[in-house]
C-alpha positions as CSV (number, residue, x, y, z in Angstrom):
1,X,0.0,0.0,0.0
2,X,1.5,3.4,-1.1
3,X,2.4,6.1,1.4
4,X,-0.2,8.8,1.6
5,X,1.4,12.3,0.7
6,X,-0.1,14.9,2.9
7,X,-2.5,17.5,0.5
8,X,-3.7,21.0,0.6
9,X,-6.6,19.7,2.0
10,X,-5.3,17.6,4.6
11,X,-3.7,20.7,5.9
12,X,-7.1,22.6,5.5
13,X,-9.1,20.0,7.4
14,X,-7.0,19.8,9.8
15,X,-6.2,23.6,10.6
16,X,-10.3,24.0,10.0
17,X,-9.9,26.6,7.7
18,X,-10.6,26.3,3.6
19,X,-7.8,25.3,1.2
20,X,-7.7,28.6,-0.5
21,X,-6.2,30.1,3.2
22,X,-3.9,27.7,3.6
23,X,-2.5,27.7,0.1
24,X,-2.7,32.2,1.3
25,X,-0.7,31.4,4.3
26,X,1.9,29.5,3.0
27,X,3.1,31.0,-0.4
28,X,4.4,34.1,2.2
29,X,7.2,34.0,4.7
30,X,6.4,34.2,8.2
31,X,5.8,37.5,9.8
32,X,4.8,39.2,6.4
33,X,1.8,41.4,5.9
34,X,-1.0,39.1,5.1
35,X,-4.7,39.6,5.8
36,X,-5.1,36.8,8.7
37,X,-5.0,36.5,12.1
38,X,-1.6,35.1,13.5
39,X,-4.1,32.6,15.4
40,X,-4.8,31.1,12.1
41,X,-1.9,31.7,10.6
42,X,0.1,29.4,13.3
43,X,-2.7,27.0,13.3
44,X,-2.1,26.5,9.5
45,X,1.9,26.3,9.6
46,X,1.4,24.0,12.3
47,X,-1.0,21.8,10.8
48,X,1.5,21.6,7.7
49,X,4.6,20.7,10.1
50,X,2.7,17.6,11.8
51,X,1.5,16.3,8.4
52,X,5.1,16.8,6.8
53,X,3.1,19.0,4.2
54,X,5.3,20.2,1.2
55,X,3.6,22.5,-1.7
56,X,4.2,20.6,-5.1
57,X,6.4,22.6,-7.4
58,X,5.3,19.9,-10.6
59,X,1.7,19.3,-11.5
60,X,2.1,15.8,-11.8
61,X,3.6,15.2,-8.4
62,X,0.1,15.5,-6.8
63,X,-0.9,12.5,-4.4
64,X,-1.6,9.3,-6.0
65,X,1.0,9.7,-9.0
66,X,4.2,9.5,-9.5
67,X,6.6,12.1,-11.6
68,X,9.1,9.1,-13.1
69,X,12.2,11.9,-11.0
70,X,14.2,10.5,-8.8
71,X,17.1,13.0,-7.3
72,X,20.4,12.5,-6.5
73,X,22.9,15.0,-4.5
74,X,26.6,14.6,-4.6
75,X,29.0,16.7,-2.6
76,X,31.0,16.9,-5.9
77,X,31.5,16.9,-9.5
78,X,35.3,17.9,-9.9
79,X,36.8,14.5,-10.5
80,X,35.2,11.2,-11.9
81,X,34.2,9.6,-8.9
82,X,30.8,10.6,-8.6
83,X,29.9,11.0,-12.0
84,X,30.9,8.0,-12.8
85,X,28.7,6.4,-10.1
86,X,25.9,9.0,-11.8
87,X,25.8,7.6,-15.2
88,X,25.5,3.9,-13.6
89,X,23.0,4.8,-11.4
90,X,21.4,6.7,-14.6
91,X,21.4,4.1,-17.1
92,X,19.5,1.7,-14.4
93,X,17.3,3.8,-13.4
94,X,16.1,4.9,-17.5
95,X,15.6,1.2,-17.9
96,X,13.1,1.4,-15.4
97,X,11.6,4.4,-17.2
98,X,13.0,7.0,-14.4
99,X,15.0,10.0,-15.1
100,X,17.6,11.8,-12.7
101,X,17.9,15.3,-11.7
102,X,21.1,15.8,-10.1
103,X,22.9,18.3,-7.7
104,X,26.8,19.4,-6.6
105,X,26.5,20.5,-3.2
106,X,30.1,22.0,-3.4
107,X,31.1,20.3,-0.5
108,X,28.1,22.3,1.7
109,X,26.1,21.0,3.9
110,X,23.6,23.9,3.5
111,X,23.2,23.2,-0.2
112,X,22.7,19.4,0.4
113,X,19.7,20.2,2.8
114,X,18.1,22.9,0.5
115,X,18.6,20.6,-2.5
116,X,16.6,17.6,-0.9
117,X,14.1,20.2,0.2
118,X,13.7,21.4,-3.3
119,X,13.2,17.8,-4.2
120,X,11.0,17.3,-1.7
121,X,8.4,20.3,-2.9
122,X,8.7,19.0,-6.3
123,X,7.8,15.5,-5.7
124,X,10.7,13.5,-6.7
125,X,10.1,9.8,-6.6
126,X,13.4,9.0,-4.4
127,X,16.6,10.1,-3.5
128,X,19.9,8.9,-3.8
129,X,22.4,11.2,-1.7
130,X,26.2,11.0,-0.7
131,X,26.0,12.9,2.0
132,X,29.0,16.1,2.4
133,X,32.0,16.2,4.7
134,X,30.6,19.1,6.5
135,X,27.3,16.6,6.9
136,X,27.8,14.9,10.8
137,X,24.3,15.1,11.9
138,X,22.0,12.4,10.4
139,X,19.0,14.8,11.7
140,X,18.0,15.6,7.6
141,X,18.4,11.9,7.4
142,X,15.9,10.4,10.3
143,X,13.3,13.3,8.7
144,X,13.3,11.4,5.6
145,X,13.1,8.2,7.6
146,X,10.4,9.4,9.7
147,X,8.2,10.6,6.2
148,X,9.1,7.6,4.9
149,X,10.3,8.7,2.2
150,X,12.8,6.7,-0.3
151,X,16.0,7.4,-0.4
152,X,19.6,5.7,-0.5
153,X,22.9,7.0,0.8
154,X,26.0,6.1,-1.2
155,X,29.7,6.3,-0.1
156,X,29.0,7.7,3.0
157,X,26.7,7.1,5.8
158,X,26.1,7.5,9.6
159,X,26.9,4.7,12.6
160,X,23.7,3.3,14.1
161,X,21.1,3.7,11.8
162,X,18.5,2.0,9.7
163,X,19.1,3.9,6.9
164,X,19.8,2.2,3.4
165,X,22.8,2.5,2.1
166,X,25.4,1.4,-0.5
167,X,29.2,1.7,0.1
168,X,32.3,-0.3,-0.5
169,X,34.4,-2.3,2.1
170,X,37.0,0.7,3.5
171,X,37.9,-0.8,6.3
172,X,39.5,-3.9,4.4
173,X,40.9,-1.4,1.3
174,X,42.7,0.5,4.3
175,X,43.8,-2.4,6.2
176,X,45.3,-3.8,2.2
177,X,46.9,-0.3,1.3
178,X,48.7,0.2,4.4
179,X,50.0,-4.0,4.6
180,X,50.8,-3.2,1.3
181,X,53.2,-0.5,2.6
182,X,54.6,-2.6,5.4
183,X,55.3,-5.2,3.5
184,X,57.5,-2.8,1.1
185,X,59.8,-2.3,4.5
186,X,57.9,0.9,5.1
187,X,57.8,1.7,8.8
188,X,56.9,5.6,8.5
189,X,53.8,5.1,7.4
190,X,51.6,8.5,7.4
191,X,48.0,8.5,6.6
192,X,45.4,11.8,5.5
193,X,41.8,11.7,4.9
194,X,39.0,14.0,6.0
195,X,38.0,15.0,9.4
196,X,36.8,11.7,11.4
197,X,33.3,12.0,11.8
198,X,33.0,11.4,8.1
199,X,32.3,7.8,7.8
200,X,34.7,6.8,4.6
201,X,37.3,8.7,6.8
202,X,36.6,6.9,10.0
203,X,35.9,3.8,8.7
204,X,39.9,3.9,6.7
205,X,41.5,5.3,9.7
206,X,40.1,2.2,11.8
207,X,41.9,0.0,9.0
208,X,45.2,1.8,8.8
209,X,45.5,1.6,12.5
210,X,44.9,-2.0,12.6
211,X,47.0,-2.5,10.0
212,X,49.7,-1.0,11.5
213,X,49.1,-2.6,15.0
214,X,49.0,-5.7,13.6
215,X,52.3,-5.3,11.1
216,X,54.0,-4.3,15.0
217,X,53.9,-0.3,14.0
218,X,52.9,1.8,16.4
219,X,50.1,4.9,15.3
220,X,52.3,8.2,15.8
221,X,49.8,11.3,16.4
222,X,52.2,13.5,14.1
223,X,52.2,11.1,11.1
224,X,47.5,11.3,11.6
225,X,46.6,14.4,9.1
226,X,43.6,15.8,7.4
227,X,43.4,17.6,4.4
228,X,40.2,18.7,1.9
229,X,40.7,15.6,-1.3
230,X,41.7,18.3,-3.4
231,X,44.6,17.9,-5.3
232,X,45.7,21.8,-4.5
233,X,45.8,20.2,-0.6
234,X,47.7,17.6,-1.5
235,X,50.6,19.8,-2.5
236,X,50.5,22.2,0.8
237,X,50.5,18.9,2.7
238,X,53.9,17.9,1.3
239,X,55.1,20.7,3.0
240,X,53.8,19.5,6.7
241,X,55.0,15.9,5.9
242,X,59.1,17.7,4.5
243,X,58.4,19.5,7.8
244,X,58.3,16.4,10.1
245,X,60.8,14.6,11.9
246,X,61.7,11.7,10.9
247,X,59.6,12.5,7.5
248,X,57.6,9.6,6.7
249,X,58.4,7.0,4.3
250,X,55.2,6.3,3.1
251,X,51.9,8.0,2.8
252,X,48.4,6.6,2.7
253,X,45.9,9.4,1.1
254,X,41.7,8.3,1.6
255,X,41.6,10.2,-1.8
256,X,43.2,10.1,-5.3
257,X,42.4,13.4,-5.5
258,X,45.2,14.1,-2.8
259,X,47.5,11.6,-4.0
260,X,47.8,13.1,-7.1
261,X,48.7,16.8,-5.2
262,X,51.1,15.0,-3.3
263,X,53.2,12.8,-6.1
264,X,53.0,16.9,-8.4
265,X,54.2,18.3,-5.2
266,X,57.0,15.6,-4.7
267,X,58.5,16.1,-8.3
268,X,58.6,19.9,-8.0
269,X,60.4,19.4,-4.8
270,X,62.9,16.8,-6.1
271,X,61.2,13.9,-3.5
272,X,61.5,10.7,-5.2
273,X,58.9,8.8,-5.7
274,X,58.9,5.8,-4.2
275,X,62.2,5.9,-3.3
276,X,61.9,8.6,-0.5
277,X,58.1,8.5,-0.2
278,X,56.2,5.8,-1.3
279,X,52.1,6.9,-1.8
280,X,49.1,5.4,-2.1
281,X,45.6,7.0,-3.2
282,X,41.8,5.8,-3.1
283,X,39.0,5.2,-5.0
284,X,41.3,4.5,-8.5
285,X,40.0,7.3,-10.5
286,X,40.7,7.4,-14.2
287,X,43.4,10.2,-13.6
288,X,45.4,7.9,-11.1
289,X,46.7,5.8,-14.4
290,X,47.6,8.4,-16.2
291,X,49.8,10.7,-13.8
292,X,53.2,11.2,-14.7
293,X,53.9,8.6,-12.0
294,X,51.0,6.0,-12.0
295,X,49.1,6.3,-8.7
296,X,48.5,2.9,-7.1
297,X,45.2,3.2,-5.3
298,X,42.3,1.3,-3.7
299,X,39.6,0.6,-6.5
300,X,36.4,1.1,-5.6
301,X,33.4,-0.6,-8.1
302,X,32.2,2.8,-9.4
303,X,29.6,1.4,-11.7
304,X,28.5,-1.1,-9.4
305,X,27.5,1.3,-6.5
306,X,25.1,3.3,-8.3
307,X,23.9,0.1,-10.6
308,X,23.3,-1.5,-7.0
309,X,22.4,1.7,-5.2
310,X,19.5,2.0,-8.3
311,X,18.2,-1.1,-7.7
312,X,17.6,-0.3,-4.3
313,X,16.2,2.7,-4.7
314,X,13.6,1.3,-7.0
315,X,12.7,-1.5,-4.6
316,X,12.0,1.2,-1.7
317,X,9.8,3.1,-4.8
318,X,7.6,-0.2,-5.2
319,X,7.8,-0.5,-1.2
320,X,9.3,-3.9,-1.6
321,X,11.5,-6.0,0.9
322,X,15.7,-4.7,0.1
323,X,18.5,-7.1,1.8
324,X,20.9,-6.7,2.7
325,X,19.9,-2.8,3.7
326,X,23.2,-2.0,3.6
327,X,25.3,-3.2,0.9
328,X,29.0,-3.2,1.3
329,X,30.8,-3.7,-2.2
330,X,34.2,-4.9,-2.6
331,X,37.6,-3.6,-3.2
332,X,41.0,-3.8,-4.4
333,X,44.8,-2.8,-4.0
334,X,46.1,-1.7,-7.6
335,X,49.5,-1.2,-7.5
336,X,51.0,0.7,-9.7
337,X,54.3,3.0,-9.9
338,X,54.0,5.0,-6.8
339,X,54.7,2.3,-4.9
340,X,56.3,0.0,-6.6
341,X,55.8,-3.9,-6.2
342,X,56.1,-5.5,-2.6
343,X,59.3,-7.4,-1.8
344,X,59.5,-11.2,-0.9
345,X,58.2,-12.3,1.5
346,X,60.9,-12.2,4.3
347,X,61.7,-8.5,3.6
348,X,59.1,-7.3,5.9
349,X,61.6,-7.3,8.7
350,X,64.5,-6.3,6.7
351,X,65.1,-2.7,6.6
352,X,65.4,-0.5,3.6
353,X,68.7,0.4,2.2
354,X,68.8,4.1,3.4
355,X,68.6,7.0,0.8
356,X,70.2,10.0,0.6
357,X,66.7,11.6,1.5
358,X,67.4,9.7,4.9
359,X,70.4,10.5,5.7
360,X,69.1,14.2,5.3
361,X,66.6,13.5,7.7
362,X,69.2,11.8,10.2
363,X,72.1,14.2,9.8
């Protein structure tokens, strides 16, 4: 049985006024001139809060149809992560004779709300959302849930919730990236991502640290950083990591995006790569392999999180049954030039042959 979308009229009935003053009251801002009492004027606002009341901005959205829209808000379009998940997620969902309207929320938490607002009023069919950085409070989120109102989160999501959700296994890509690093002879093993409360952030970190714990590393404070994934923050964070001592050998970025600033940064500087600083990036974006030193990277299934994250989506349309609820797609360790390729087996407890960028850092 379909969800009932609250109407004009419900509102009206409710507040015990006629639809024409309630459709009055709410096409002004509250407090402006407008011939009603503020009795009735609360008493309609109110009525439209408790019955999650939206004014439709298309004609077909009224209650009992559907618009064939389905939204979808991305913190970014500036590399090809998320729009290569769009045109998955796309493709599925134009098979099912859906189309998607899509929004960059710049990395803004504001935008994101006021997009899935927008969507809201107009009626969209579902949402499919990656929620931002600046995004820590799941409060927009357990709104939705409580209006029941399909939708999806994709990459990111929050601890302790119900919500549905499609992301890929971080912890394990982590935990592989930074063996991967030990088992190079690495012991200075630095890692950057976002701030923590980020899920894809938190959820690496945990690996790394195990990783390290388990490869007998210990997790130095100094060597824990954040930077935005851009790749301009990638090169002004080769200038914390020169600035360190001992400078780490090794560098594990939660983002390509970063990577790539970093590796730029290194061959401006005259830091060889991997000699002095071996890195590793995430997500395996179509730029990593073609870097003037190849990036090796954690792959993560773009076209199968928004094929899978479309699927679900429709299944929450037709208020069908969805396991798993959250999805966790696989990953792998791609290992590529700015690295290089791990050493037998026994090296992991023989040390590296120092460089001359050692030395340097050991007088």
């Amino acid at each position: 049985m379909e969800e009932h979308i609250a109407t004009l009229h419900d509102v009206a009935k409710l507040a015990a006024v006629s639809p024409s003053t309630v459709s009055r009251i709410l096409k002004v801002k509250e407090g402006e001139p407008i011939p009603f009492s503020s009795e009735t004027q609360t008493r309609v606002r109110h009525a439209a809060t408790r019955l999650g009341y939206r004014p439709s901005k298309l004609a077909r959205g009224l209650v009992g149809s559907r618009t064939g829209i389905v939204g979808l808000v991305v913190p970014s379009l500036e590399d090809s992560f998320f729009p290569g998940i769009t045109a998955a997620l796309q493709a599925t969902l134009n098979a099912s004779g859906y189309n998607l309207l899509l929004v960059d929320a710049k990395h803004d938490s504001s935008i994101e709300s006021r997009s899935i607002d927008d969507f809201l009023a107009w009626r969209v069919d579902g949402l499919v959302i990656a929620p931002s950085q600046s995004t820590v409070d799941a409060a927009l989120f357990w709104e939705l849930w409580r209006l029941r109102v399909p939708f999806v989160l994709i990459d990111r999501t929050f601890a302790d919730t119900p919500f549905f959700s499609v992301t890929t296994d971080d912890r394990t890509g982590a935990m592989q990236a930074t063996e991967h690093l030990i088992g190079l002879g690495r012991t200075r093993i630095a890692c950057v991502g976002s701030a923590l409360p980020v899920s894809t952030a938190r959820v690496r970190h945990a690996g790394y640290a195990e990783a390290l714990l388990r490869g007998g590393l210990a997790v130095d404070p100094r060597y824990d950083l954040q930077a935005e994934p851009t790749i301009s923050a990638g090169a002004v964070l080769l200038e914390r990591l020169l600035a360190l001592r001992p400078m780490p050998d090794a560098l594990f970025c939660f983002s390509d995006m970063v990577a790539i600033g970093v590796v730029e940064a290194c061959l401006e500087r005259g830091v060889r790569i991997p000699d002095d600083l071996a890195v590793i990036g995430y997500a395996d974006l179509e730029m990593s392999r073609f870097s003037k030193i190849r990036l090796t990277t954690v792959r993560q299934p773009r076209n199968a999180i928004g094929e899978t994250a479309a699927r679900m989506l429709l299944r929450r349309i037709a208020r069908e049954e969805v396991e798993p609820a959250q999805a966790v797609l696989p990953v792998e360790l791609i290992v590529r030039e700015s690295t290089g390729m791990p050493a037998a087996p026994t090296s992991r407890k023989t040390k590296r042959k120092a460089t001359k960028h050692d030395r340097d850092q050991h007088g």
